[in-house]
N, CA, C and O atoms as CSV, one atom per row, in Angstrom:
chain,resi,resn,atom,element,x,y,z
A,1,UNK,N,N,117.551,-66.306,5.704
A,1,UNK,CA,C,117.193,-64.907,5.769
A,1,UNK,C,C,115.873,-64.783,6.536
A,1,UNK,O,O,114.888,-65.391,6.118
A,2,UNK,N,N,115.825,-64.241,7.323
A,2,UNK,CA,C,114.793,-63.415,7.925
A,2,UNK,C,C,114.307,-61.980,8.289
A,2,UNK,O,O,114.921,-60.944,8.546
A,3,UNK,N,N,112.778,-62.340,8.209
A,3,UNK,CA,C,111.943,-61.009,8.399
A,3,UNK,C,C,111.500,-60.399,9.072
A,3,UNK,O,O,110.831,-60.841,10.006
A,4,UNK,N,N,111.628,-59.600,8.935
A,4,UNK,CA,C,110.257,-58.868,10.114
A,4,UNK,C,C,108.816,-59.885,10.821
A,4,UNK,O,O,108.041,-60.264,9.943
A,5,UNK,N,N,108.604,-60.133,11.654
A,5,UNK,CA,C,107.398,-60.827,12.188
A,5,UNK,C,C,106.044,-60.122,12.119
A,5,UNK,O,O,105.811,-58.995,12.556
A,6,UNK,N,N,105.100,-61.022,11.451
A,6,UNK,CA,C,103.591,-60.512,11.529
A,6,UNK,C,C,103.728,-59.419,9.886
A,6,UNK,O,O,104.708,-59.553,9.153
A,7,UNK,N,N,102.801,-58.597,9.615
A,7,UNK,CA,C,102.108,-58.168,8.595
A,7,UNK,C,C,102.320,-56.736,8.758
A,7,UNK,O,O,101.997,-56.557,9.933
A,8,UNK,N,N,102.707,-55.490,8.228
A,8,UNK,CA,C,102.153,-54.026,8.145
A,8,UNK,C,C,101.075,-53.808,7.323
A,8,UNK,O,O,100.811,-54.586,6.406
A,9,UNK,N,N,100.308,-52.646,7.602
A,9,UNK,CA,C,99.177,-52.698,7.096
A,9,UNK,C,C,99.632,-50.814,6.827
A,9,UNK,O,O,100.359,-50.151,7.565
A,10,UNK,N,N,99.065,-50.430,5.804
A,10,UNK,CA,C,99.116,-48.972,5.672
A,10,UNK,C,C,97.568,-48.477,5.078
A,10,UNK,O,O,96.818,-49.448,4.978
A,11,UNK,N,N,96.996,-47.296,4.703
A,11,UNK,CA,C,96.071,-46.711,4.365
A,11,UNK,C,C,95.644,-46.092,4.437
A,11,UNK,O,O,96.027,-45.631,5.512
A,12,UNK,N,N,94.479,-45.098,3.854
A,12,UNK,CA,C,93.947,-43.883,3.867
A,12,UNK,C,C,92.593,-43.711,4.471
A,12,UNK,O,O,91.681,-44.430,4.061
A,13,UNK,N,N,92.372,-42.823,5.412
A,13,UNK,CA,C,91.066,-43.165,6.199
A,13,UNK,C,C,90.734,-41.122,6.319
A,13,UNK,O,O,91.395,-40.262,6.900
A,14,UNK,N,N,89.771,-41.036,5.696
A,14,UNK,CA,C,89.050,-39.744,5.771
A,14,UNK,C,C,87.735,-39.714,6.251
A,14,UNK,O,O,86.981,-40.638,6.557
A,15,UNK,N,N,87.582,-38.472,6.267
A,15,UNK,CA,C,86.063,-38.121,6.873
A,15,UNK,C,C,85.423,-38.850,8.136
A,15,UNK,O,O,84.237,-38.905,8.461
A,16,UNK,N,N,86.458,-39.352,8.709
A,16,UNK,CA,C,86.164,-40.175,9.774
A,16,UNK,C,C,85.264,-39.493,11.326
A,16,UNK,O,O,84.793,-40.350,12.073
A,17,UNK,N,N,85.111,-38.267,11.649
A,17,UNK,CA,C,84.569,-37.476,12.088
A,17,UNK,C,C,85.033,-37.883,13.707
A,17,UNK,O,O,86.065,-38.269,14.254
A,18,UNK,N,N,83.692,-37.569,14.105
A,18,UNK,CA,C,84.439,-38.422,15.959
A,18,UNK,C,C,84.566,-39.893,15.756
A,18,UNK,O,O,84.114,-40.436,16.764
A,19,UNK,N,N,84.906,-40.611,15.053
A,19,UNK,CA,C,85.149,-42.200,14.703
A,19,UNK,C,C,86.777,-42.389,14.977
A,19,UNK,O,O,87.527,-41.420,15.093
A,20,UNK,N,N,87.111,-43.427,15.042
A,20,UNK,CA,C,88.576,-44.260,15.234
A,20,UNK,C,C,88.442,-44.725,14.420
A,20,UNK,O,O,87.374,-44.925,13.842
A,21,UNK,N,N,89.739,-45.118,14.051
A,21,UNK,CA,C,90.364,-46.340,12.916
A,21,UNK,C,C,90.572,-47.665,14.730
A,21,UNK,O,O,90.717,-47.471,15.937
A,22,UNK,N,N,90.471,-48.737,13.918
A,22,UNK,CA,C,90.611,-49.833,14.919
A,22,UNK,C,C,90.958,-51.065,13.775
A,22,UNK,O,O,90.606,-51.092,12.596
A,23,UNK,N,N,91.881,-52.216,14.636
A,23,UNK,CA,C,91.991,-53.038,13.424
A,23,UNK,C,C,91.515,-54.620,14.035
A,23,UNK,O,O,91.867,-55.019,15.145
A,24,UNK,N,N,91.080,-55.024,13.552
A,24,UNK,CA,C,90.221,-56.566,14.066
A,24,UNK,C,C,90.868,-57.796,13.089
A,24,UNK,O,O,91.032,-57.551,11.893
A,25,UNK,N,N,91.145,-58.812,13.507
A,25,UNK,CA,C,91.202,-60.081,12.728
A,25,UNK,C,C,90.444,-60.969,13.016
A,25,UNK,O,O,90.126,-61.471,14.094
A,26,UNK,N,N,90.033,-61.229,11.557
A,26,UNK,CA,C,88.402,-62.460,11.765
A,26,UNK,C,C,89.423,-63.486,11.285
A,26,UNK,O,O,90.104,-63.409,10.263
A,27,UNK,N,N,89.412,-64.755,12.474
A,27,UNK,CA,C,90.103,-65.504,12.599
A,27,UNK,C,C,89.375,-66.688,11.839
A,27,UNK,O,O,88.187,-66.575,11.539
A,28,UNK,N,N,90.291,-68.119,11.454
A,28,UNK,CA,C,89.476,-69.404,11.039
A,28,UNK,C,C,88.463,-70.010,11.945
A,28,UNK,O,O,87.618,-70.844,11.622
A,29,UNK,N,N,88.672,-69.430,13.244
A,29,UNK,CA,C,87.816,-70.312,13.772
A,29,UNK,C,C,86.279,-69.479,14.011
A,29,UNK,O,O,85.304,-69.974,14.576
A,30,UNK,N,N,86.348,-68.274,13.498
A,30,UNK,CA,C,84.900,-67.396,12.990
A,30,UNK,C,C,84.809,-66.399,13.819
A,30,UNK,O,O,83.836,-65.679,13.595
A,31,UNK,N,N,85.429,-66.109,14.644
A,31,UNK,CA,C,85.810,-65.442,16.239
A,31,UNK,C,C,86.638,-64.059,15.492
A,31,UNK,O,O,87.718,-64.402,15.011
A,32,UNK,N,N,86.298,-62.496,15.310
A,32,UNK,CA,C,86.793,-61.561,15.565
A,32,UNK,C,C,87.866,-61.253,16.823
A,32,UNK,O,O,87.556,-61.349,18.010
A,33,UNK,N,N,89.496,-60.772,16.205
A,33,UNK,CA,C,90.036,-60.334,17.403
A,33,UNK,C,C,90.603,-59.009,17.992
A,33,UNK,O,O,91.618,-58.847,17.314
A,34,UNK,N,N,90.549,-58.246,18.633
A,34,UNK,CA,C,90.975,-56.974,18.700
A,34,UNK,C,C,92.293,-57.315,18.346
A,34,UNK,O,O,92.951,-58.179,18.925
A,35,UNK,N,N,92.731,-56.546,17.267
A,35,UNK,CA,C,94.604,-57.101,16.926
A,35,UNK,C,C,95.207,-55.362,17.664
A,35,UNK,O,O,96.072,-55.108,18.502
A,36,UNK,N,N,94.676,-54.859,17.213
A,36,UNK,CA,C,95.492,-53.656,18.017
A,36,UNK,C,C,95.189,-53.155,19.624
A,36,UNK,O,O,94.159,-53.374,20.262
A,37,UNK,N,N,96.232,-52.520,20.014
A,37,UNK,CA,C,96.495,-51.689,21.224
A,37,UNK,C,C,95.697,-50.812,21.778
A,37,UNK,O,O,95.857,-50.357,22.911
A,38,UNK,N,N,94.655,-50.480,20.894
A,38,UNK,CA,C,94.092,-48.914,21.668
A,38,UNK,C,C,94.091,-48.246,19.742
A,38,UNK,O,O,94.585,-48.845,18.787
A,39,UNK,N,N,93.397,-46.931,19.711
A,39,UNK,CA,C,93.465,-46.659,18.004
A,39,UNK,C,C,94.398,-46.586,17.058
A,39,UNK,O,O,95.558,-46.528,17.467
A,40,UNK,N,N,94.266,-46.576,16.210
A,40,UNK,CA,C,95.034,-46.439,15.032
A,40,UNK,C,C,95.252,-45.368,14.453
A,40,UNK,O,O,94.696,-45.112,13.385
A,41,UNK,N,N,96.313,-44.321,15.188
A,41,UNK,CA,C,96.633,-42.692,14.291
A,41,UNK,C,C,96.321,-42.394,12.935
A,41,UNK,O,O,96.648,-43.214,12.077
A,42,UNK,N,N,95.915,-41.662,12.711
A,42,UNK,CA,C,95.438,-41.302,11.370
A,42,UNK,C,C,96.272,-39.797,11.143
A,42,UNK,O,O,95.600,-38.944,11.723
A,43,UNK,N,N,97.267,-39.284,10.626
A,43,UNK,CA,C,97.707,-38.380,9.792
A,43,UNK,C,C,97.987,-38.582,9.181
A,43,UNK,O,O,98.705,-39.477,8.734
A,44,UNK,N,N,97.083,-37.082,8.629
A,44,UNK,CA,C,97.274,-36.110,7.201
A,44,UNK,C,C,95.897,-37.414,6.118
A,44,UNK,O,O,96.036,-37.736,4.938
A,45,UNK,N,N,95.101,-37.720,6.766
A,45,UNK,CA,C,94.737,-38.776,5.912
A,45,UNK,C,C,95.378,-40.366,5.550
A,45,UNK,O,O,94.879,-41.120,4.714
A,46,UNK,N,N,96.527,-40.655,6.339
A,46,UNK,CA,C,97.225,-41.654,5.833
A,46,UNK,C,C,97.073,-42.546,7.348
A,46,UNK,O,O,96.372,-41.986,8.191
A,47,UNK,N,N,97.634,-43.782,7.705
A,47,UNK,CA,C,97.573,-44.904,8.747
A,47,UNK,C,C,98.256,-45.747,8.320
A,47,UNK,O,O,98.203,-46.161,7.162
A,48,UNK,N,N,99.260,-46.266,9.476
A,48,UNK,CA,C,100.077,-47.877,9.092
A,48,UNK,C,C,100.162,-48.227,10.926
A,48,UNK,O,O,100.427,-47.696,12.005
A,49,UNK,N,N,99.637,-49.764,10.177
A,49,UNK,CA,C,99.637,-50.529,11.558
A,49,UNK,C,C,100.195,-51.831,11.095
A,49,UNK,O,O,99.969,-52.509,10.092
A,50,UNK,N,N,101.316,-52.045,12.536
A,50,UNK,CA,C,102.291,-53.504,12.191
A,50,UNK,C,C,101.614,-54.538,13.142
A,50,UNK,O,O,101.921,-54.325,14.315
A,51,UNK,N,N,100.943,-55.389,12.996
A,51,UNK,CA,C,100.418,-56.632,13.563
A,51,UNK,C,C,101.710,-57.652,13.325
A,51,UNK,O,O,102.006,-58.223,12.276
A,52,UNK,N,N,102.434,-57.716,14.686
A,52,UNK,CA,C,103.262,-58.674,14.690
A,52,UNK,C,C,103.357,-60.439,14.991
A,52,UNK,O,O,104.192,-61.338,14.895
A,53,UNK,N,N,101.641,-60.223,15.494
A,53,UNK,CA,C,101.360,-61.917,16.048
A,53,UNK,C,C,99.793,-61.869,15.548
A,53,UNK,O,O,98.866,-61.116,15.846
A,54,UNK,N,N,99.901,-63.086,14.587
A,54,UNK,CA,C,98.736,-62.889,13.950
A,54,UNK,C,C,98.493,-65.052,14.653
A,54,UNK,O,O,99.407,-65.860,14.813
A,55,UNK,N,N,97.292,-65.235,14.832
A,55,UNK,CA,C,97.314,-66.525,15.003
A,55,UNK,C,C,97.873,-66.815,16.552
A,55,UNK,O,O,98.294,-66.017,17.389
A,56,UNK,N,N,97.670,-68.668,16.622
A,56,UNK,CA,C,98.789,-68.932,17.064
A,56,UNK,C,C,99.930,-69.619,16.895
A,56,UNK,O,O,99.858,-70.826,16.662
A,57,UNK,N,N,100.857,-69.138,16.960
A,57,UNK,CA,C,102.471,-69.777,16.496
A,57,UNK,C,C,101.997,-70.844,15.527
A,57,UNK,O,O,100.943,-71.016,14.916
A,58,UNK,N,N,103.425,-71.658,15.620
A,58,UNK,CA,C,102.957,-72.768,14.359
A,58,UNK,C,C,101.628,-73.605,14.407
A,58,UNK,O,O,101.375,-73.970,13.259
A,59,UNK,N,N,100.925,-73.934,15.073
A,59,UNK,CA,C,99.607,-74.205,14.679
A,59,UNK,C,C,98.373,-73.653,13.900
A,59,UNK,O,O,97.336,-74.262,13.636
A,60,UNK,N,N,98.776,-72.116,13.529
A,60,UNK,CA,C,98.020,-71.954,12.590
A,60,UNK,C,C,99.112,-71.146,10.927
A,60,UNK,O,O,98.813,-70.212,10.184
A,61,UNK,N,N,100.130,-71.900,10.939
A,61,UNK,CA,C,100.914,-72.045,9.639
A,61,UNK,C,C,99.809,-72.643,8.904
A,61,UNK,O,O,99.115,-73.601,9.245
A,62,UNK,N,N,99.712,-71.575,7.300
A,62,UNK,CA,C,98.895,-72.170,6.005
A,62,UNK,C,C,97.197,-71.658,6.358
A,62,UNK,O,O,96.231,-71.939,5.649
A,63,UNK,N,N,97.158,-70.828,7.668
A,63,UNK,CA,C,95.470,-70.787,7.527
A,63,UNK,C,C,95.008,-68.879,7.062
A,63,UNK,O,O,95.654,-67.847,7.239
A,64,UNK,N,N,94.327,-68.998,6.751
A,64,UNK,CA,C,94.086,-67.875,6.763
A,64,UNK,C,C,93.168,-66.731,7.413
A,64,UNK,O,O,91.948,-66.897,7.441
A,65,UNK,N,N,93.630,-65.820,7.823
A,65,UNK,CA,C,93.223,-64.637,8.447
A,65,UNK,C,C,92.548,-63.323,7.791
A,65,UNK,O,O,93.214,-63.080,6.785
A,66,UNK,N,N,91.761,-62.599,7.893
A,66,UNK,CA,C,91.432,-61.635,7.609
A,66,UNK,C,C,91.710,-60.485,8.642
A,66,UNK,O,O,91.244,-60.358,9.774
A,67,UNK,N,N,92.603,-59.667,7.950
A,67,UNK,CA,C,92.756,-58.376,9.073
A,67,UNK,C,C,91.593,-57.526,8.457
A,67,UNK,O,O,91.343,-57.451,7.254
A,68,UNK,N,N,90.725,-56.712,9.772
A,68,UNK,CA,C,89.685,-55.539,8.836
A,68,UNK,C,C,90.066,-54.059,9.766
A,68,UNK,O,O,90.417,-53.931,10.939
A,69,UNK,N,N,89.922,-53.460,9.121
A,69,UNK,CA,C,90.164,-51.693,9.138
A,69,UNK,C,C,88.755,-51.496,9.665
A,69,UNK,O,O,87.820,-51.672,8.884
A,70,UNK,N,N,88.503,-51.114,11.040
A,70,UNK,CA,C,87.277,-51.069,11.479
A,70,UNK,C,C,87.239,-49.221,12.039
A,70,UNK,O,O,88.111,-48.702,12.737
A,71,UNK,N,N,86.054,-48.551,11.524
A,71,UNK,CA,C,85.392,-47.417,11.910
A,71,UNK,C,C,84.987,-47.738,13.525
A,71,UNK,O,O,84.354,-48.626,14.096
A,72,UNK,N,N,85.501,-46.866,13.818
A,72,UNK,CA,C,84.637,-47.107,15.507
A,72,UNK,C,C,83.922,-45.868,15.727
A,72,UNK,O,O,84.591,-44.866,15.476
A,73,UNK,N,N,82.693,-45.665,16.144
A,73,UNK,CA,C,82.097,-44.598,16.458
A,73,UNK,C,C,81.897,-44.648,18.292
A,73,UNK,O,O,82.519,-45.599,18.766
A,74,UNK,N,N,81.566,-44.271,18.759
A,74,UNK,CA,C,81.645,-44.447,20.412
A,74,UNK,C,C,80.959,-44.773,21.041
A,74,UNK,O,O,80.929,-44.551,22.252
A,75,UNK,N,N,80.041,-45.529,20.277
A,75,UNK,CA,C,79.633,-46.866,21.212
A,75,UNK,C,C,80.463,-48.379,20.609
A,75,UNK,O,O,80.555,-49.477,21.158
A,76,UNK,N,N,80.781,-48.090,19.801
A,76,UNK,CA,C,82.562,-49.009,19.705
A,76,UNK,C,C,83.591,-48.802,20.765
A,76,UNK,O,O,84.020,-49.640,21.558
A,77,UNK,N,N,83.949,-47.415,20.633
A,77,UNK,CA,C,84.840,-47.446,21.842
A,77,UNK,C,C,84.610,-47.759,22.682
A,77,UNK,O,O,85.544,-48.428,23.124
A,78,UNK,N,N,83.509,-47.690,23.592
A,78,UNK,CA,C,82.792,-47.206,24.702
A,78,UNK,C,C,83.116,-49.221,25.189
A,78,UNK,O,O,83.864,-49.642,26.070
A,79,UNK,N,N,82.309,-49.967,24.307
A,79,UNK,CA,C,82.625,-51.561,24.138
A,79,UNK,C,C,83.857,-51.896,24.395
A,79,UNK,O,O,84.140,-52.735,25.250
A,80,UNK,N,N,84.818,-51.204,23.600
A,80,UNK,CA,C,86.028,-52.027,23.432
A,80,UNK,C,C,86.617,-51.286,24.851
A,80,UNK,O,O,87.223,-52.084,25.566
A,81,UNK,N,N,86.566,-50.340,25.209
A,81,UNK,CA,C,87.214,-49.917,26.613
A,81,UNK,C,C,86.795,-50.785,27.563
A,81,UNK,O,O,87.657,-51.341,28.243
A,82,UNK,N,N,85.673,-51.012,27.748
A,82,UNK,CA,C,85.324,-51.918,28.889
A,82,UNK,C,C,85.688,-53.340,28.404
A,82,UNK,O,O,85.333,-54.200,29.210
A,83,UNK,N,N,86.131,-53.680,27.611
A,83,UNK,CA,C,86.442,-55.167,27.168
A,83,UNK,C,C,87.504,-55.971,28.281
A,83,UNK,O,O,88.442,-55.313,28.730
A,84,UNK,N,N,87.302,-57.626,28.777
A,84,UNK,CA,C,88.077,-57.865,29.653
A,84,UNK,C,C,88.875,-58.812,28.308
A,84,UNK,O,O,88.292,-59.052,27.251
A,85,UNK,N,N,89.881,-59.132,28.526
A,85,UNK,CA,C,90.787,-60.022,28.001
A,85,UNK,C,C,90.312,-61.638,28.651
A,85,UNK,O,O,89.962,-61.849,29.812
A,86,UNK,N,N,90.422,-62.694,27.501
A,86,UNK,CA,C,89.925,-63.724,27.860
A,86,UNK,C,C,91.297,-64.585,28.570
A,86,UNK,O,O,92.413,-64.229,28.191
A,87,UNK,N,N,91.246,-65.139,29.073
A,87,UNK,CA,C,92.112,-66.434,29.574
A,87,UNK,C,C,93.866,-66.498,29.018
A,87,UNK,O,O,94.896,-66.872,29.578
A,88,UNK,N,N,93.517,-65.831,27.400
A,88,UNK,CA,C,94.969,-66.245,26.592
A,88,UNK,C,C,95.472,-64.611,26.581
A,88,UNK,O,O,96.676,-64.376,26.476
A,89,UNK,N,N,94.727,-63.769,26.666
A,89,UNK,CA,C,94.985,-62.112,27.143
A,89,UNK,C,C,94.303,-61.502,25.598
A,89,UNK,O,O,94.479,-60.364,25.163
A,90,UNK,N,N,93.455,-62.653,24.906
A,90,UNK,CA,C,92.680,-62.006,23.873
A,90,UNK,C,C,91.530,-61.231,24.208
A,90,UNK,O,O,90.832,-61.506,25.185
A,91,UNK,N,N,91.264,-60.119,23.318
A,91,UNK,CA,C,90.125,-59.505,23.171
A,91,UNK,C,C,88.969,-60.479,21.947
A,91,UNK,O,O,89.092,-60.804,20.766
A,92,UNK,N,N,88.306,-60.600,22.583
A,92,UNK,CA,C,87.519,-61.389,21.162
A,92,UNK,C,C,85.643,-61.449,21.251
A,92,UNK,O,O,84.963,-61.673,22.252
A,93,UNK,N,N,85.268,-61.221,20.121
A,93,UNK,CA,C,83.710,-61.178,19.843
A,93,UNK,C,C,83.428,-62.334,19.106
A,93,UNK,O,O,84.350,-63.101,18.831
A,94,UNK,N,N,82.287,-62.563,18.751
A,94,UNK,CA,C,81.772,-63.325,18.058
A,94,UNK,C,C,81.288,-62.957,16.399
A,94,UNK,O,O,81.401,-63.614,15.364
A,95,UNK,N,N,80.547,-61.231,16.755
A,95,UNK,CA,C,80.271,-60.221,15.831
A,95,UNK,C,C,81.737,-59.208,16.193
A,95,UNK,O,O,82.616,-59.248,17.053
A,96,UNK,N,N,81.413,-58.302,14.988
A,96,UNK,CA,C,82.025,-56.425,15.343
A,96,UNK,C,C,80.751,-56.266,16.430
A,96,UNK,O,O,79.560,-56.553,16.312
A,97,UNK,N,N,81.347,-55.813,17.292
A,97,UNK,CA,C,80.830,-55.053,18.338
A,97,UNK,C,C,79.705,-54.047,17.969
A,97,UNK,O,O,80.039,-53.382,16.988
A,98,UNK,N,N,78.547,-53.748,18.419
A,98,UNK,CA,C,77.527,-52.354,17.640
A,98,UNK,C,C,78.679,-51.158,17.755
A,98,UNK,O,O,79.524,-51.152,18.651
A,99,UNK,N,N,78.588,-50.165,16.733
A,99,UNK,CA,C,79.323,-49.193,16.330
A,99,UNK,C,C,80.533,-49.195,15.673
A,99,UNK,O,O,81.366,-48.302,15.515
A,100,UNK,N,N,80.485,-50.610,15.231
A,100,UNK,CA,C,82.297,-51.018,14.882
A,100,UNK,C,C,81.768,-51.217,13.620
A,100,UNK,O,O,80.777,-51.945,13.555
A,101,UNK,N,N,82.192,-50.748,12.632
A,101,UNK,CA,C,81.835,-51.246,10.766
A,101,UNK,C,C,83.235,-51.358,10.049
A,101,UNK,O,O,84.253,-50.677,10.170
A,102,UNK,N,N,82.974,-52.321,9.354
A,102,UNK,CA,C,84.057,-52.929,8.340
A,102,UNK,C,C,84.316,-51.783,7.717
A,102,UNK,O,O,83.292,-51.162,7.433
A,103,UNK,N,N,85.650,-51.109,7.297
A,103,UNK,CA,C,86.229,-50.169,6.535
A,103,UNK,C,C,86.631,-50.734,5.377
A,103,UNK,O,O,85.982,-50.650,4.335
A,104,UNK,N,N,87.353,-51.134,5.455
A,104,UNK,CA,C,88.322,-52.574,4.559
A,104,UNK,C,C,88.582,-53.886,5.106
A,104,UNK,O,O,88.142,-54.245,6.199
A,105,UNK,N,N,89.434,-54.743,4.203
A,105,UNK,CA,C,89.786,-56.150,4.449
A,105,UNK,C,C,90.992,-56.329,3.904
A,105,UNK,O,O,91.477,-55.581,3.055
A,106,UNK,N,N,91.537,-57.346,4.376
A,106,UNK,CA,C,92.453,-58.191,3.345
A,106,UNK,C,C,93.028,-59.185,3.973
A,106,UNK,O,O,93.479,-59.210,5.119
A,107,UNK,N,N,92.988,-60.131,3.051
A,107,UNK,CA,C,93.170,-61.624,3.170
A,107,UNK,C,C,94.927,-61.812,3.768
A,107,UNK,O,O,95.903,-61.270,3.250
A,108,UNK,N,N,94.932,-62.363,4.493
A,108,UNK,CA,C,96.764,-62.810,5.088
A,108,UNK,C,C,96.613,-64.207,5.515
A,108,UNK,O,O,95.978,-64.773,6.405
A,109,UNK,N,N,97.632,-64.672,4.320
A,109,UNK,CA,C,97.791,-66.345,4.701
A,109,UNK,C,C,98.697,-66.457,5.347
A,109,UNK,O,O,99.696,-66.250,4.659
A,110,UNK,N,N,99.084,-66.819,6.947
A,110,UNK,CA,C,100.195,-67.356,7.736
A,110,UNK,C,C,101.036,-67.715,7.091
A,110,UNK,O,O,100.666,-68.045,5.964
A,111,UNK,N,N,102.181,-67.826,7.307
A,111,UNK,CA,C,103.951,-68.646,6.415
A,111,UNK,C,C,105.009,-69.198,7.209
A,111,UNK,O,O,106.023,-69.792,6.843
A,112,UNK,N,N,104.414,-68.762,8.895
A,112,UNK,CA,C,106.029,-68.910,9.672
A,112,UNK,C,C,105.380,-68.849,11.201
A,112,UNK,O,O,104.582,-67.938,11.421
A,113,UNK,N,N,105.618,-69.559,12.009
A,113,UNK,CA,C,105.124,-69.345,13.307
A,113,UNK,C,C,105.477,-67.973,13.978
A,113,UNK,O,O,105.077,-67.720,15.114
Protein backbone atom coordinates (compact mmCIF):
# COMPACT_ATOMS: atom_id res chain seq x y z
CA UNK A 1 0.00 0.00 0.00
CA UNK A 2 0.97 3.33 -0.77
CA UNK A 3 0.82 7.00 0.05
CA UNK A 4 0.75 10.11 -0.76
CA UNK A 5 4.55 11.50 -0.91
CA UNK A 6 6.05 14.09 1.56
CA UNK A 7 3.91 15.63 4.61
CA UNK A 8 0.57 18.13 4.60
CA UNK A 9 0.72 20.67 6.89
CA UNK A 10 -2.63 22.65 7.81
CA UNK A 11 -3.25 25.75 10.27
CA UNK A 12 -4.47 28.87 11.51
CA UNK A 13 -2.60 32.09 10.91
CA UNK A 14 -4.30 35.54 11.99
CA UNK A 15 -3.53 39.00 12.41
CA UNK A 16 -0.90 38.58 10.06
CA UNK A 17 -1.21 42.20 8.64
CA UNK A 18 1.08 42.98 5.47
CA UNK A 19 3.08 39.62 6.53
CA UNK A 20 3.05 36.13 4.52
CA UNK A 21 2.79 32.78 5.79
CA UNK A 22 6.08 31.02 4.26
CA UNK A 23 7.21 27.50 5.13
CA UNK A 24 11.06 26.65 5.80
CA UNK A 25 12.68 23.25 6.77
CA UNK A 26 15.58 23.31 9.22
CA UNK A 27 17.31 20.45 7.92
CA UNK A 28 19.99 17.83 9.93
CA UNK A 29 22.61 19.30 8.51
CA UNK A 30 21.63 22.92 10.39
CA UNK A 31 20.94 24.66 6.97
CA UNK A 32 17.22 26.27 6.70
CA UNK A 33 15.31 25.46 3.37
CA UNK A 34 12.77 27.43 1.48
CA UNK A 35 10.28 24.26 1.17
CA UNK A 36 7.63 26.25 -0.52
CA UNK A 37 6.86 27.91 -3.96
CA UNK A 38 6.19 31.50 -3.37
CA UNK A 39 3.38 32.16 -0.11
CA UNK A 40 1.24 30.23 1.62
CA UNK A 41 -2.73 31.31 1.11
CA UNK A 42 -4.29 32.04 4.09
CA UNK A 43 -8.31 31.85 4.03
CA UNK A 44 -10.81 32.74 6.27
CA UNK A 45 -7.96 32.32 8.90
CA UNK A 46 -7.12 28.73 7.97
CA UNK A 47 -3.70 27.37 5.58
CA UNK A 48 -2.63 23.85 4.29
CA UNK A 49 0.57 23.26 2.63
CA UNK A 50 1.68 19.74 1.02
CA UNK A 51 5.56 19.46 1.07
CA UNK A 52 6.06 16.57 -1.15
CA UNK A 53 10.04 16.23 -1.06
CA UNK A 54 11.33 16.69 2.15
CA UNK A 55 15.24 15.67 2.30
CA UNK A 56 17.09 13.79 0.00
CA UNK A 57 15.58 10.54 -1.30
CA UNK A 58 16.76 7.55 0.55
CA UNK A 59 19.73 9.02 2.11
CA UNK A 60 18.05 10.86 4.50
CA UNK A 61 15.45 7.83 5.57
CA UNK A 62 15.19 7.91 9.72
CA UNK A 63 16.53 11.66 10.03
CA UNK A 64 14.75 14.23 11.12
CA UNK A 65 13.41 17.48 9.82
CA UNK A 66 11.75 20.37 11.18
CA UNK A 67 9.15 22.06 8.96
CA UNK A 68 8.52 25.92 10.46
CA UNK A 69 5.48 28.18 9.61
CA UNK A 70 7.43 31.35 9.01
CA UNK A 71 5.82 35.14 9.27
CA UNK A 72 7.38 37.07 6.54
CA UNK A 73 7.18 40.75 6.78
CA UNK A 74 8.84 42.49 3.61
CA UNK A 75 12.04 42.57 4.16
CA UNK A 76 11.54 38.67 4.16
CA UNK A 77 10.00 38.84 1.04
CA UNK A 78 12.00 41.36 -0.40
CA UNK A 79 15.17 38.47 0.56
CA UNK A 80 13.46 35.60 -0.52
CA UNK A 81 12.48 37.23 -4.04
CA UNK A 82 15.87 37.99 -4.85
CA UNK A 83 17.08 34.55 -3.65
CA UNK A 84 19.23 32.52 -6.36
CA UNK A 85 18.80 28.71 -6.13
CA UNK A 86 22.00 26.86 -5.23
CA UNK A 87 23.57 24.19 -7.57
CA UNK A 88 20.77 21.35 -6.48
CA UNK A 89 17.85 24.20 -7.33
CA UNK A 90 17.70 24.74 -3.37
CA UNK A 91 16.88 27.87 -1.70
CA UNK A 92 18.89 27.76 1.52
CA UNK A 93 20.21 30.06 4.56
CA UNK A 94 22.16 29.40 7.26
CA UNK A 95 19.73 31.69 9.65
CA UNK A 96 15.74 32.78 8.84
CA UNK A 97 16.50 35.49 6.76
CA UNK A 98 15.91 39.26 8.79
CA UNK A 99 12.07 39.64 8.71
CA UNK A 100 11.33 35.93 8.61
CA UNK A 101 10.14 34.72 12.40
CA UNK A 102 9.30 31.29 13.50
CA UNK A 103 5.37 30.98 13.70
CA UNK A 104 5.33 27.33 14.55
CA UNK A 105 7.22 23.98 14.23
CA UNK A 106 6.94 20.46 14.01
CA UNK A 107 9.10 17.69 14.10
CA UNK A 108 8.86 15.11 10.74
CA UNK A 109 10.85 11.99 10.87
CA UNK A 110 11.53 10.71 7.15
CA UNK A 111 10.03 6.86 6.49
CA UNK A 112 10.40 6.36 2.67
CA UNK A 113 12.62 7.93 0.05
Amino acid sequence: MHGQAGVTLTGTATGLGGSRLRIFELAPDGLYYVADEGRVPVHAGRWRFHNGTIGSGAQDVGKVFTTIAVIADAACGRTLAAAVPNGEGNVVYRTLPPGCREGDSVRVRKVAP
